[in-house]
PyMOL Python script that loads the backbone (N, CA, C, O; Angstrom):
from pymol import cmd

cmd.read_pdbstr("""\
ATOM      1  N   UNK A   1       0.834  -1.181   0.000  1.00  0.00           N
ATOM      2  CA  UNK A   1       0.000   0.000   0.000  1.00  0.00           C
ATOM      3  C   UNK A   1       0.882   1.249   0.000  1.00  0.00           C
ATOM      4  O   UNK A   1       1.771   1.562   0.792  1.00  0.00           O
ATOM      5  N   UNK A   2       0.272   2.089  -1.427  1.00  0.00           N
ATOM      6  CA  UNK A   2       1.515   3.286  -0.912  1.00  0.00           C
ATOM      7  C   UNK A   2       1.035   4.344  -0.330  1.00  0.00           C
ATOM      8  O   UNK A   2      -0.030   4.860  -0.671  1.00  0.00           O
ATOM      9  N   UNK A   3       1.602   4.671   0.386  1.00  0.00           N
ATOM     10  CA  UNK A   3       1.090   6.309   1.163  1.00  0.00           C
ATOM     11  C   UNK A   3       1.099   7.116   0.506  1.00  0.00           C
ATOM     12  O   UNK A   3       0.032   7.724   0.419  1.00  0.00           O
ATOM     13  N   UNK A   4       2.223   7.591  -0.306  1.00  0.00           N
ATOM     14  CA  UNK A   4       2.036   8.726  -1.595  1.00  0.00           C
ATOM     15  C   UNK A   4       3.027  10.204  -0.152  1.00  0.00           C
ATOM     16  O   UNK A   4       3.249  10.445   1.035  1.00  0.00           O
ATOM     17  N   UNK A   5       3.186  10.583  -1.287  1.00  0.00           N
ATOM     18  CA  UNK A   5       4.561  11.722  -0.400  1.00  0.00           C
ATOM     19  C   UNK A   5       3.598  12.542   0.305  1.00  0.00           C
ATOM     20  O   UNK A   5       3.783  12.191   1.470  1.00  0.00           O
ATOM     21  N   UNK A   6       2.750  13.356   0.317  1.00  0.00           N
ATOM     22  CA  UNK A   6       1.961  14.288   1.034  1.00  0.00           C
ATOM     23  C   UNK A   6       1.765  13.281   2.685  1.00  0.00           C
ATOM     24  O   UNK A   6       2.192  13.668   3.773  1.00  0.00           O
ATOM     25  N   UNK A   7       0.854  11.677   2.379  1.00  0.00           N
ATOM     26  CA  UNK A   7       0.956  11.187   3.672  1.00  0.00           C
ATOM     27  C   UNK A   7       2.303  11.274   4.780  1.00  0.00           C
ATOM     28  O   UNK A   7       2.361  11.345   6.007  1.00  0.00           O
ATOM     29  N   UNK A   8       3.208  11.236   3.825  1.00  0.00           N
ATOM     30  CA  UNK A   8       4.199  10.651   4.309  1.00  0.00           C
ATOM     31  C   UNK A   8       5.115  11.576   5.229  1.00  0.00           C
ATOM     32  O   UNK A   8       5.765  11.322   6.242  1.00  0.00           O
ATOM     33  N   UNK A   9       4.921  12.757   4.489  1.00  0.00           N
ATOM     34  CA  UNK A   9       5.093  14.073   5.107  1.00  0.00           C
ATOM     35  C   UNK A   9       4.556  14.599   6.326  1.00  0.00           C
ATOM     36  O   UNK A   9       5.157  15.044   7.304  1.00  0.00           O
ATOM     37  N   UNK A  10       3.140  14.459   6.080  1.00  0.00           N
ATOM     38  CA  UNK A  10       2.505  14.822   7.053  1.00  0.00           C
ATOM     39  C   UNK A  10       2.618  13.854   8.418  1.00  0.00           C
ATOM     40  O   UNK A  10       2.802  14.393   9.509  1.00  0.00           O
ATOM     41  N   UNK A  11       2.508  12.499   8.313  1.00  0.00           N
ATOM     42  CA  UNK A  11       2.702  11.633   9.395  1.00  0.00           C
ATOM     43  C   UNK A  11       4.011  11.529   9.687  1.00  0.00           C
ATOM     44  O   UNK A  11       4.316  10.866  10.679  1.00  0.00           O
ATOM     45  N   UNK A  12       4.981  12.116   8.944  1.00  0.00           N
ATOM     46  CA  UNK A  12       6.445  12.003   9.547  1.00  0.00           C
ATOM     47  C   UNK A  12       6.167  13.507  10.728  1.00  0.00           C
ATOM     48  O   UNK A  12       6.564  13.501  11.894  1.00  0.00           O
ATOM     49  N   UNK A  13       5.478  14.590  10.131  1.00  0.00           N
ATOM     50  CA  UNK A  13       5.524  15.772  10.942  1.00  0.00           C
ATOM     51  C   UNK A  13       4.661  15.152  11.981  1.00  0.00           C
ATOM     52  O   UNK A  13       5.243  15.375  13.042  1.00  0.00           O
ATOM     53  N   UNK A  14       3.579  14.491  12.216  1.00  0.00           N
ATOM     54  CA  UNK A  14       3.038  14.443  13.449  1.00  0.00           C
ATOM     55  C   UNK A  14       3.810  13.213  14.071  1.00  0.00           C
ATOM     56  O   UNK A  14       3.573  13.093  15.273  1.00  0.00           O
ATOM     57  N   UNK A  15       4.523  12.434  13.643  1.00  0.00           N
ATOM     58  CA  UNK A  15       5.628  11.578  14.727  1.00  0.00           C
ATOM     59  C   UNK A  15       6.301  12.257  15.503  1.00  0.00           C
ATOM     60  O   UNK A  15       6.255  12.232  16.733  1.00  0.00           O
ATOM     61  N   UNK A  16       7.269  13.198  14.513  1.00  0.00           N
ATOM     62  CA  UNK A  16       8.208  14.366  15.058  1.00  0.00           C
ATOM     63  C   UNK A  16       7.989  15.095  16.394  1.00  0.00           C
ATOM     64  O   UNK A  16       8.771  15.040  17.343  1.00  0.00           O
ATOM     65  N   UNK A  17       6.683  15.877  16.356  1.00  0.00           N
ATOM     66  CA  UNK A  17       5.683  16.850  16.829  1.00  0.00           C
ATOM     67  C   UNK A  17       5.568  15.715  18.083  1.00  0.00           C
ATOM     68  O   UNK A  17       6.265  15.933  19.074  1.00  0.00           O
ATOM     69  N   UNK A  18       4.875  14.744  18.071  1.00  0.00           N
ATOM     70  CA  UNK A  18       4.480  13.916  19.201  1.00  0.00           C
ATOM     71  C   UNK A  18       5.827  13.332  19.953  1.00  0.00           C
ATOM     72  O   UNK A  18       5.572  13.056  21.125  1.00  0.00           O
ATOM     73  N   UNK A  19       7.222  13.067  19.572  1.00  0.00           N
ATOM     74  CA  UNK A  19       8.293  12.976  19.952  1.00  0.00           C
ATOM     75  C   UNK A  19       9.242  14.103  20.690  1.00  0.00           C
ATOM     76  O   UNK A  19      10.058  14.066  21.611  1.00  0.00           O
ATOM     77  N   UNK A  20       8.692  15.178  19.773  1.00  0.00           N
ATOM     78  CA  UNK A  20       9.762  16.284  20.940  1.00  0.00           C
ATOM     79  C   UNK A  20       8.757  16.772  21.642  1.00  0.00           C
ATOM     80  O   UNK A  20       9.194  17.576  22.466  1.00  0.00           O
ATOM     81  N   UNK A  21       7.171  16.609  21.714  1.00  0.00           N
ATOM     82  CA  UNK A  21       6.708  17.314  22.576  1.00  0.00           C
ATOM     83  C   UNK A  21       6.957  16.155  24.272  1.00  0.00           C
ATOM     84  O   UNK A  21       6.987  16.517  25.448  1.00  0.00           O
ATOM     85  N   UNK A  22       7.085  14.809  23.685  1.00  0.00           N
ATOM     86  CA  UNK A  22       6.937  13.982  25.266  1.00  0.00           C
ATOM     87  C   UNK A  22       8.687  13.880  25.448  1.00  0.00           C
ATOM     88  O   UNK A  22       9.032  13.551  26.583  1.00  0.00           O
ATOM     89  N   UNK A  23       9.615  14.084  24.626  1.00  0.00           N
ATOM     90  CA  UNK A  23      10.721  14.168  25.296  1.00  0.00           C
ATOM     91  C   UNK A  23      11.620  15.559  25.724  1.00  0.00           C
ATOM     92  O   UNK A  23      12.682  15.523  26.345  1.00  0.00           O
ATOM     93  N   UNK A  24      10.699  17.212  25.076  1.00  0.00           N
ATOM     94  CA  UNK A  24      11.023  18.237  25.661  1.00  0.00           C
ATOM     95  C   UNK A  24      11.444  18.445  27.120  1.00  0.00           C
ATOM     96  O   UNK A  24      12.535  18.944  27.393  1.00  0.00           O
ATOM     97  N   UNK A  25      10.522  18.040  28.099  1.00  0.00           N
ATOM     98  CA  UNK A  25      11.057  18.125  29.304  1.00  0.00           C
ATOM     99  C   UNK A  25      12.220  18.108  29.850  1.00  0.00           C
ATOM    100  O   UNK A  25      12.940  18.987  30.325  1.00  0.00           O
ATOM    101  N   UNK A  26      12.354  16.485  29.664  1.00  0.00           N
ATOM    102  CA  UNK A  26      13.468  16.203  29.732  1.00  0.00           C
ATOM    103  C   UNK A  26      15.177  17.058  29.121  1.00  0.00           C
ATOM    104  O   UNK A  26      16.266  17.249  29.662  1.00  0.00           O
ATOM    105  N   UNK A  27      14.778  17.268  28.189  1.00  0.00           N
ATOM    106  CA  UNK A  27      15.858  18.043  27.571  1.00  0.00           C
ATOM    107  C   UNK A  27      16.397  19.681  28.450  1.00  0.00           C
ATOM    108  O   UNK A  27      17.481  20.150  28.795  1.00  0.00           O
ATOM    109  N   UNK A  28      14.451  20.282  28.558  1.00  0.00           N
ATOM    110  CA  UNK A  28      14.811  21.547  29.953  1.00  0.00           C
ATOM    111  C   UNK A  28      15.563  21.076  31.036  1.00  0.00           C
ATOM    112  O   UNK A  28      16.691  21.541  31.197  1.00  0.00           O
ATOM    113  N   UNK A  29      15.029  20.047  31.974  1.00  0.00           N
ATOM    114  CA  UNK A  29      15.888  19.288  32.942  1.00  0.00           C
ATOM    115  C   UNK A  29      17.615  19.246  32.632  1.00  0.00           C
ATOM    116  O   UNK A  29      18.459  19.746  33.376  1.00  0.00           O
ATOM    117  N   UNK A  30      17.924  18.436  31.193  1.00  0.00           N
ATOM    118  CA  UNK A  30      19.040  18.277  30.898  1.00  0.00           C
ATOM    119  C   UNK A  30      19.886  19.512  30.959  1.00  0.00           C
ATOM    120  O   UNK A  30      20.879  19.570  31.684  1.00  0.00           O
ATOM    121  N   UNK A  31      19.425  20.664  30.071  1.00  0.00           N
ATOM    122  CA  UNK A  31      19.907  21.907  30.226  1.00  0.00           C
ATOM    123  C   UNK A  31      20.400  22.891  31.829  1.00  0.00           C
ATOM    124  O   UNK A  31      21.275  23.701  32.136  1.00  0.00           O
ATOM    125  N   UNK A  32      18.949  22.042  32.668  1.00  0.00           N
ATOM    126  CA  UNK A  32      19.059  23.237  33.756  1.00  0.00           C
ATOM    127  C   UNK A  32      20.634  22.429  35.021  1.00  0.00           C
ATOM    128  O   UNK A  32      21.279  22.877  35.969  1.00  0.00           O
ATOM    129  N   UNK A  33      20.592  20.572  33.945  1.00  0.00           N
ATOM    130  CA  UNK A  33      21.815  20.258  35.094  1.00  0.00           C
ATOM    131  C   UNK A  33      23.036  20.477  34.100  1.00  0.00           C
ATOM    132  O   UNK A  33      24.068  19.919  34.474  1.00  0.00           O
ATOM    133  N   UNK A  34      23.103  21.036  33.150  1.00  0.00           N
ATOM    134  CA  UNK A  34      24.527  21.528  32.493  1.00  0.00           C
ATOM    135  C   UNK A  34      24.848  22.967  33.174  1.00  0.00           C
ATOM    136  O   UNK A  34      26.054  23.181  33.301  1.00  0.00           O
ATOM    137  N   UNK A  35      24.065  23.889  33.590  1.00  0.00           N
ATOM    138  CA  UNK A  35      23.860  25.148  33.830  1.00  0.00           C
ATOM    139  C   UNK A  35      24.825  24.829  35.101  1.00  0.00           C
ATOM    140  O   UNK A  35      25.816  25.516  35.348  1.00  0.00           O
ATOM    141  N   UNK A  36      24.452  23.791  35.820  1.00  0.00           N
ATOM    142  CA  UNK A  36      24.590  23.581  37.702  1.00  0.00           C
ATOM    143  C   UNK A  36      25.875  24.275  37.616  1.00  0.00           C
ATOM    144  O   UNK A  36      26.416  24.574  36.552  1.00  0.00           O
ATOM    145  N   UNK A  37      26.466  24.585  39.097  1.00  0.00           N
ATOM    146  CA  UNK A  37      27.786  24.788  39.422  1.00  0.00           C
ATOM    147  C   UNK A  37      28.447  23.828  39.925  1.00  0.00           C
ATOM    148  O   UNK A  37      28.013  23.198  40.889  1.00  0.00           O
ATOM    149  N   UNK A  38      29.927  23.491  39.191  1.00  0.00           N
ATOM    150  CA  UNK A  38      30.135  21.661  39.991  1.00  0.00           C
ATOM    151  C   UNK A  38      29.927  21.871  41.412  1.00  0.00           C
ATOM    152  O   UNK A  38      29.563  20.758  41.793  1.00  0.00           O
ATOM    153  N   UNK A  39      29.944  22.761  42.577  1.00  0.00           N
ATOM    154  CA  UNK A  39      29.883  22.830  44.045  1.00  0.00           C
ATOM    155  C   UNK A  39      28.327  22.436  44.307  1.00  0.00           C
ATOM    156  O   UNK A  39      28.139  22.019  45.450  1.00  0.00           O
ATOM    157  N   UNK A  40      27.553  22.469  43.749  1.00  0.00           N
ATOM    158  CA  UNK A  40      26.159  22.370  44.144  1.00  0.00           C
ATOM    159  C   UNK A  40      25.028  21.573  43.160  1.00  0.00           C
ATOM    160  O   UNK A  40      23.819  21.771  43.039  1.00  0.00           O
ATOM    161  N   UNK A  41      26.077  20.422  42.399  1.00  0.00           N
ATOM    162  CA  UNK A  41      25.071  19.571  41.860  1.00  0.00           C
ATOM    163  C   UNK A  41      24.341  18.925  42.382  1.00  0.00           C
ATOM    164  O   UNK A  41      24.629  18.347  43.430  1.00  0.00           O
ATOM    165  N   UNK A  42      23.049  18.825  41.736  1.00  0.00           N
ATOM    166  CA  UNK A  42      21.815  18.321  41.846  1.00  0.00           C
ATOM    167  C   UNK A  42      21.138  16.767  41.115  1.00  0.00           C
ATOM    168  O   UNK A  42      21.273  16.381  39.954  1.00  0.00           O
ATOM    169  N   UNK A  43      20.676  16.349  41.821  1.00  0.00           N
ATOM    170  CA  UNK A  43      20.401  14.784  40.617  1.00  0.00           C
ATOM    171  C   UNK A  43      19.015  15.711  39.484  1.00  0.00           C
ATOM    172  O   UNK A  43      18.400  16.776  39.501  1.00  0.00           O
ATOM    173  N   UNK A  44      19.088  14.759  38.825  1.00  0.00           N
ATOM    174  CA  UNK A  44      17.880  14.804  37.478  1.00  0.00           C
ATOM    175  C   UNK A  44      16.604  15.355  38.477  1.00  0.00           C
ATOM    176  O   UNK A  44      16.207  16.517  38.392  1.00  0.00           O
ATOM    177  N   UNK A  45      16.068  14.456  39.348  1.00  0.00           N
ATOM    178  CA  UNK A  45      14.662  14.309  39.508  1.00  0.00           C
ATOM    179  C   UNK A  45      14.603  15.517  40.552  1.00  0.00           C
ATOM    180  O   UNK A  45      13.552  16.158  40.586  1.00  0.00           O
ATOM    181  N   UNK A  46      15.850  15.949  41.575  1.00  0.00           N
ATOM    182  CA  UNK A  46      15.870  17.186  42.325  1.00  0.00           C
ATOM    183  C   UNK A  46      15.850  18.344  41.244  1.00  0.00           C
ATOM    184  O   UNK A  46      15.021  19.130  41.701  1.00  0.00           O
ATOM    185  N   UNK A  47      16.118  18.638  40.571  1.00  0.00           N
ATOM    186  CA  UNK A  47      16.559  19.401  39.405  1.00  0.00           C
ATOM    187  C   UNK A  47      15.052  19.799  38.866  1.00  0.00           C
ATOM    188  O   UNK A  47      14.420  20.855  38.827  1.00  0.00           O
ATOM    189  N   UNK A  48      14.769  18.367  38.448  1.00  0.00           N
ATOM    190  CA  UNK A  48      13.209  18.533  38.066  1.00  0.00           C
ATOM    191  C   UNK A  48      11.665  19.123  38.832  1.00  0.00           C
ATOM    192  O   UNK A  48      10.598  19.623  38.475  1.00  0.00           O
ATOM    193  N   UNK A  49      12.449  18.635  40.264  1.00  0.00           N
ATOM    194  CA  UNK A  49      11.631  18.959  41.054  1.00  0.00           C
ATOM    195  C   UNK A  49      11.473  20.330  41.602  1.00  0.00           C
ATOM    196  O   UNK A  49      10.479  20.876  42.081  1.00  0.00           O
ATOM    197  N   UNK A  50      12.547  20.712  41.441  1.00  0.00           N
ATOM    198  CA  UNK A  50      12.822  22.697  41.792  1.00  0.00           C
ATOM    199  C   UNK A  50      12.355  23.420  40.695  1.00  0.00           C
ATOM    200  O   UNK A  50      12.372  24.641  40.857  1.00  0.00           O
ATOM    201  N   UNK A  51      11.983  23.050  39.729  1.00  0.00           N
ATOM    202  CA  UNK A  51      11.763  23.654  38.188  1.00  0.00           C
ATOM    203  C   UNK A  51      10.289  23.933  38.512  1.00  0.00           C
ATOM    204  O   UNK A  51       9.749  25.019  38.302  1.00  0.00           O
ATOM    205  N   UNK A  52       9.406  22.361  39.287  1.00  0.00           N
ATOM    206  CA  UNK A  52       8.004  22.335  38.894  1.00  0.00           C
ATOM    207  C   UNK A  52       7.865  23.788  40.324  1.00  0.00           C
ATOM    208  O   UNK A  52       7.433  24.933  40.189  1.00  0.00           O
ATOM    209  N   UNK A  53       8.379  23.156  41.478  1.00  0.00           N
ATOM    210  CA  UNK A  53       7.618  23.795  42.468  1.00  0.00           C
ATOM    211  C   UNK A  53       8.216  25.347  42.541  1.00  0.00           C
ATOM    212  O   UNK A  53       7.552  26.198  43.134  1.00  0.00           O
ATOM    213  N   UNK A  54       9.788  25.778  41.776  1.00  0.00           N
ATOM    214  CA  UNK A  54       9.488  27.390  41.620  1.00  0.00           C
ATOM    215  C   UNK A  54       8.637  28.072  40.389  1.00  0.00           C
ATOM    216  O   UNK A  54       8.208  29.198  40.638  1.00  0.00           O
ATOM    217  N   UNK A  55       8.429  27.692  39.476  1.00  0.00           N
ATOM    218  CA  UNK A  55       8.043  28.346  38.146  1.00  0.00           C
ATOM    219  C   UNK A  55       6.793  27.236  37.592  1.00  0.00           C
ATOM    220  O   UNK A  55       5.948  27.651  36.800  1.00  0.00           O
ATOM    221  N   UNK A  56       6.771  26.114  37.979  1.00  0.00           N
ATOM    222  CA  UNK A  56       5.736  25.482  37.986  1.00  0.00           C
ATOM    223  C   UNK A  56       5.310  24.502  36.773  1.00  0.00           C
ATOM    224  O   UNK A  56       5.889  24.935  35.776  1.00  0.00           O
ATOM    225  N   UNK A  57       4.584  23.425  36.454  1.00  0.00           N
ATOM    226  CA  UNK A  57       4.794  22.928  35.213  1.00  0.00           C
ATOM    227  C   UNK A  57       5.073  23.226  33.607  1.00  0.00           C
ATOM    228  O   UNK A  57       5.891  22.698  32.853  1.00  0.00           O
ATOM    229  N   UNK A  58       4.146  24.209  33.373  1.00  0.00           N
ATOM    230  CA  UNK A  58       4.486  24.811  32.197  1.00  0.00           C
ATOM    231  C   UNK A  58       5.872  25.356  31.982  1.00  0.00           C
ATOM    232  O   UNK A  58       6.294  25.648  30.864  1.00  0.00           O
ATOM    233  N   UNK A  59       6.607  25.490  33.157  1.00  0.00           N
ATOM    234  CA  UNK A  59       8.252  25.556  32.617  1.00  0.00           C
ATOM    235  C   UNK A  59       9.071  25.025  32.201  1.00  0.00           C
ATOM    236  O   UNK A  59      10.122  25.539  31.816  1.00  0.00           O
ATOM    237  N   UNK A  60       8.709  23.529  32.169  1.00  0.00           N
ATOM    238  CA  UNK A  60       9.467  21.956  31.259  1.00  0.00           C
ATOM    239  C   UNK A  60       9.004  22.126  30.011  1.00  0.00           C
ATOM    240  O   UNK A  60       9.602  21.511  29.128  1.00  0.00           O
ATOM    241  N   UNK A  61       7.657  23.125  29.561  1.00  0.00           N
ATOM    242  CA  UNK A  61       7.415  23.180  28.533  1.00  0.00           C
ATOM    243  C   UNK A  61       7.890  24.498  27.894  1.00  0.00           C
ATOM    244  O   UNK A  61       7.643  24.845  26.739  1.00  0.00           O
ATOM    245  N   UNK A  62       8.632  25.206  28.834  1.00  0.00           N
ATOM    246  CA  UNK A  62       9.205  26.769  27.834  1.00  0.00           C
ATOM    247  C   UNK A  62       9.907  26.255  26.701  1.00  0.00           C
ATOM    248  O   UNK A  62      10.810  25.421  26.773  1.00  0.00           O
ATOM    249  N   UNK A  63       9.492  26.747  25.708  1.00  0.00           N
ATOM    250  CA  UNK A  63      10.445  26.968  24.565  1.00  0.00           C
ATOM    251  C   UNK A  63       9.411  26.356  23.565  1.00  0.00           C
ATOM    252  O   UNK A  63       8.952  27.217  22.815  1.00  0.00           O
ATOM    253  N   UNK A  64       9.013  25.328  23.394  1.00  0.00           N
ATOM    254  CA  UNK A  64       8.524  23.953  23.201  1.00  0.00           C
ATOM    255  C   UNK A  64       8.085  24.394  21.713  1.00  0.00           C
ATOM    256  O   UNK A  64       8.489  23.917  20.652  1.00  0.00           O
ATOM    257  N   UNK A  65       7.289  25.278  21.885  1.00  0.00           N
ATOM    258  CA  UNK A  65       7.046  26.134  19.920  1.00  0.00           C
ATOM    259  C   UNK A  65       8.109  26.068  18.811  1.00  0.00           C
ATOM    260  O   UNK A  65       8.310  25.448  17.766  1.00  0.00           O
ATOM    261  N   UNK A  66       8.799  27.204  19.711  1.00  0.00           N
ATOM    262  CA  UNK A  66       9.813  27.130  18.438  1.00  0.00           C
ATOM    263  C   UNK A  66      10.916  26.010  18.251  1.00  0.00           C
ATOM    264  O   UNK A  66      11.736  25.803  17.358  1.00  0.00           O
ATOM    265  N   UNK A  67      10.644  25.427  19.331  1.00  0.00           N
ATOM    266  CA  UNK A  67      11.211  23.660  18.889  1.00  0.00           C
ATOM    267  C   UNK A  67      10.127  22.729  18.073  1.00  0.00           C
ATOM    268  O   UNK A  67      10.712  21.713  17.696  1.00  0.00           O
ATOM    269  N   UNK A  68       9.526  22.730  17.899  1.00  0.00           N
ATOM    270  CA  UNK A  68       8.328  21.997  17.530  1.00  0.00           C
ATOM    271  C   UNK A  68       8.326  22.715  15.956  1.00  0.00           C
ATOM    272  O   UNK A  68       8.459  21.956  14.996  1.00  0.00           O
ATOM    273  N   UNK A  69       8.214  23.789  15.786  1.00  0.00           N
ATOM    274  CA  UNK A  69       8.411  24.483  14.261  1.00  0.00           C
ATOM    275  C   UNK A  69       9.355  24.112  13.652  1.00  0.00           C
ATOM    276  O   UNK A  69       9.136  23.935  12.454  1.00  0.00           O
ATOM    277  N   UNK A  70      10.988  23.788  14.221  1.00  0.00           N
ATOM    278  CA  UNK A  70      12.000  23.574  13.528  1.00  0.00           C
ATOM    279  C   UNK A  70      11.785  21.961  13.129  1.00  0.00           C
ATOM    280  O   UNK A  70      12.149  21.518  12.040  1.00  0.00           O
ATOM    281  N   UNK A  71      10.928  20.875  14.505  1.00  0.00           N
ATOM    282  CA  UNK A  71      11.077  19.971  13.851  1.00  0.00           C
ATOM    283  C   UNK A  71       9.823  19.681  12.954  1.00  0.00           C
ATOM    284  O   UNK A  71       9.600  18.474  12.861  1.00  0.00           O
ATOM    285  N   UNK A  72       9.088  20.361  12.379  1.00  0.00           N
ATOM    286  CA  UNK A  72       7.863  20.307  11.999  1.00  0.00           C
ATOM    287  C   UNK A  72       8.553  21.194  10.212  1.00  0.00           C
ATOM    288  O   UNK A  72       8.177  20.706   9.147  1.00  0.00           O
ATOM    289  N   UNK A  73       9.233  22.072  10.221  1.00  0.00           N
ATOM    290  CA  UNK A  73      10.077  22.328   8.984  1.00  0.00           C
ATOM    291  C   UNK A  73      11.059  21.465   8.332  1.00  0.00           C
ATOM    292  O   UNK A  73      11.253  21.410   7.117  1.00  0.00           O
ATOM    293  N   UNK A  74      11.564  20.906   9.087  1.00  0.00           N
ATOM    294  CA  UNK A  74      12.909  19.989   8.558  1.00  0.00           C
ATOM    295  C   UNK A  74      12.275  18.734   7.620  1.00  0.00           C
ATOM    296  O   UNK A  74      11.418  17.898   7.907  1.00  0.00           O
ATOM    297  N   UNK A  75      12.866  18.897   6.674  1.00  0.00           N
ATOM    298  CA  UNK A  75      12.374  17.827   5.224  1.00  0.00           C
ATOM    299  C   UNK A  75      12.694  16.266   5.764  1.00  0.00           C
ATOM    300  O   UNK A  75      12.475  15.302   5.031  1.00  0.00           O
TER     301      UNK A  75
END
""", "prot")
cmd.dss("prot")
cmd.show_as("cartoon", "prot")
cmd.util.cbc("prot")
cmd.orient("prot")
C-alpha cells in the first residue's frame, strides 16, 4: 500500500511533533543540570523537582514552539 509523499510528510511531521513534545522536558531538565555549578550539583529528579515547584509545570514546557516548528520544517 503506498502512502504517496503528502501522507508521508505529514505523518512524519506528526511523529516528530508527538516525539519532541513527550521528550522536551526532559531536555529543559538536561539543560538546567549543564547550567549547575560543579559545588552544588543536583540529581535529574531534584533538578526537576525545583523547576516544577518554583516556576511550575508549564516551565518543562518553555520553549517547546519554536522547537516543535524547527522539527515540523525539517524535510
Amino acid at each position: 500500500m503506498e502512502l504517496g509523499p503528502m501522507r508521508t510528510l505529514l505523518y512524519g511531521a506528526i511523529v516528530g511533533t508527538c516525539a519532541e513534545a513527550s521528550t522536551y522536558p526532559f531536555e529543559v531538565v538536561r539543560r538546567q543540570l549543564q547550567m549547575q555549578v560543579q559545588a552544588i550539583k543536583l540529581s535529574a529528579l531534584t533538578t526537576c523537582t525545583k523547576i516544577v515547584e518554583q516556576r511550575g509545570i508549564p516551565a518543562l514546557y518553555a520553549g517547546l514552539v519554536p522547537s516543535l516548528l524547527q522539527v515540523i520544517s525539517q524535510p
